[in-house]
C-alpha positions in Angstrom: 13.8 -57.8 -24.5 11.4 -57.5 -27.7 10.0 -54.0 -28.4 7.8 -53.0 -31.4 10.3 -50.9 -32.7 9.0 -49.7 -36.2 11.4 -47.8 -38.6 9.3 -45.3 -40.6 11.8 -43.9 -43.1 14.6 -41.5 -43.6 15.3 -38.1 -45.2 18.2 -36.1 -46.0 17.4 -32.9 -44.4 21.0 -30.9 -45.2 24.2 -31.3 -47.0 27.2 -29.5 -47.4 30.0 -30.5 -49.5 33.4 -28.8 -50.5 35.7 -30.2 -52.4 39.1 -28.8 -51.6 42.6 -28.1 -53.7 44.9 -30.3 -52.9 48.5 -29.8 -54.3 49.4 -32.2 -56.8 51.2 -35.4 -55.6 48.8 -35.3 -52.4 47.0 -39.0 -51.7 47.3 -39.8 -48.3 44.7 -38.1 -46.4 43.0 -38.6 -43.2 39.4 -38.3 -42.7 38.4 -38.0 -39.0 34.2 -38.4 -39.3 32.4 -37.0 -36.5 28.8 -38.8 -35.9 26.7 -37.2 -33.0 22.8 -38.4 -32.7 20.1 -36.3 -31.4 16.7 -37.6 -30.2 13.5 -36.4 -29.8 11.4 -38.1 -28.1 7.2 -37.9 -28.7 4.0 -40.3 -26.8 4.1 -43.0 -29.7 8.0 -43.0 -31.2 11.2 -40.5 -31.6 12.6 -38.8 -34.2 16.4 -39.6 -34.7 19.0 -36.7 -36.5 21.9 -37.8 -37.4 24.5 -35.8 -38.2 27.7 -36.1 -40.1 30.7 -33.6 -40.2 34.4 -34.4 -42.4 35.8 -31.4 -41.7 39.8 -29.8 -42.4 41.1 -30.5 -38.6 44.9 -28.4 -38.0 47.1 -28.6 -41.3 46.2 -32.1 -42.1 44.3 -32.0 -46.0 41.6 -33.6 -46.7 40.2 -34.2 -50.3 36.7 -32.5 -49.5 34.9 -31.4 -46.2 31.2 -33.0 -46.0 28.6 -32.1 -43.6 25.0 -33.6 -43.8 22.2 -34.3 -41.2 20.1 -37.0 -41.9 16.4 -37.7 -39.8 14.9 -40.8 -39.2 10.9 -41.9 -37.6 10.8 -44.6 -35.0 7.6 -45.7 -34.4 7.4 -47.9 -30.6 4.7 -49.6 -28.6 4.3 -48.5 -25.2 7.3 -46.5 -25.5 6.8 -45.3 -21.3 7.4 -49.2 -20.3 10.6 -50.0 -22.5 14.3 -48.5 -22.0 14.8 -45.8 -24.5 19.1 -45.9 -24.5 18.4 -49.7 -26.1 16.2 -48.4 -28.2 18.1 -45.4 -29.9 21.0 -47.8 -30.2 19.3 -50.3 -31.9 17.6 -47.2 -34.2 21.3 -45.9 -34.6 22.2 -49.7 -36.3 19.3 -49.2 -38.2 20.1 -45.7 -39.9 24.0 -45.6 -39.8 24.0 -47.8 -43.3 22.2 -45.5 -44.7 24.2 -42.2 -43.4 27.0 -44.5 -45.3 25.8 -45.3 -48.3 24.7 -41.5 -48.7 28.4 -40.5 -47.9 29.4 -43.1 -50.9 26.6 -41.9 -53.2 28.0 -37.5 -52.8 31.6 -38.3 -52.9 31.2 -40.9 -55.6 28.7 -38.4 -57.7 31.8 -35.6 -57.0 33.9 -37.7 -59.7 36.0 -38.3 -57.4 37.3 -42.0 -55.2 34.0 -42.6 -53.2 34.2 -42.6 -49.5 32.9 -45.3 -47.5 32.4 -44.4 -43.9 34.1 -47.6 -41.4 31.8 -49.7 -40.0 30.5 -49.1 -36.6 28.9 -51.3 -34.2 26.7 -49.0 -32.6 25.9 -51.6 -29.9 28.9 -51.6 -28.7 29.2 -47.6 -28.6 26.0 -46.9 -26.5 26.9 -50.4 -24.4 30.4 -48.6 -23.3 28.4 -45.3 -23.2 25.3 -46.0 -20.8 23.9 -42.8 -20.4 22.2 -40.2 -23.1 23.9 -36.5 -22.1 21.8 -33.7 -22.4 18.2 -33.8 -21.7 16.1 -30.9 -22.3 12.3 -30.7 -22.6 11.4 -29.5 -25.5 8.4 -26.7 -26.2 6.1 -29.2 -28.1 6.2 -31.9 -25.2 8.7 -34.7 -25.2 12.5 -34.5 -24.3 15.9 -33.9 -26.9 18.5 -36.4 -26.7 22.3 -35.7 -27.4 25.3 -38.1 -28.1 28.2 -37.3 -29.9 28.9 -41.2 -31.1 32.9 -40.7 -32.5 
């Protein structure tokens, strides 16, 4: 399937870092990244939000906590006659190295060992996930898209 998918661009709408005290001695840490997309859909493209939380989960420390939402423009011809799950998963392949390299850029700019997010084949996630949950129209026409991706 071709489509005239056209990326317009990216912006870093919010960010929120923390870094935490860690008791001396501390260096193993686990990082559990939580990735959920959001889609709006409009009559020539979508918007794409992707959003980004490394958050303290239980007692387990973590070095900083990070949250940051990132928005992306997706142009598409004929967007009515072409399947719009393919299409958010190939936008998500397109903006995910970019979510990363931000993520390295704030940790790395933090003086302290830069973070770089694992590489995930987005394919693969929206392949094993078929369906987009929660449509909702939205008040300026169009419909909102949520998937939590990990």
């Amino acid at each position: 399937m071709t489509s005239n998918l056209i990326f317009k661009g990216y912006k870093v709408k919010d960010i929120s870092f923390k870094l935490m005290n860690i008791e001396p001695g501390i260096t193993n840490f686990k990082l559990n990244p939580k990735i959920g997309v959001n889609v709006h859909k409009f009559d020539k493209g979508f918007d794409m939000v992707m959003n980004l939380d490394i958050l303290k989960e239980n007692d387990l420390p973590v070095p900083f906590e990070l949250s940051l939402c990132l928005i992306s423009k997706f142009l598409v011809a004929n967007i009515d006659e072409v399947n719009l799950n393919v299409l958010v998963a190939k936008a998500a392949e397109i903006v995910f190295p970019y979510l990363r390299s931000v993520v390295s850029s704030i940790t790395m700019s933090a003086n302290i060992t830069p973070y770089v997010l694992p590489i995930i084949n987005m394919s693969n996630i929206f392949a094993n996930n078929p369906t987009i949950t929660n449509r909702s129209p939205k008040k300026g026409g169009g419909s909102e898209i949520t998937k939590v991706l990990i």
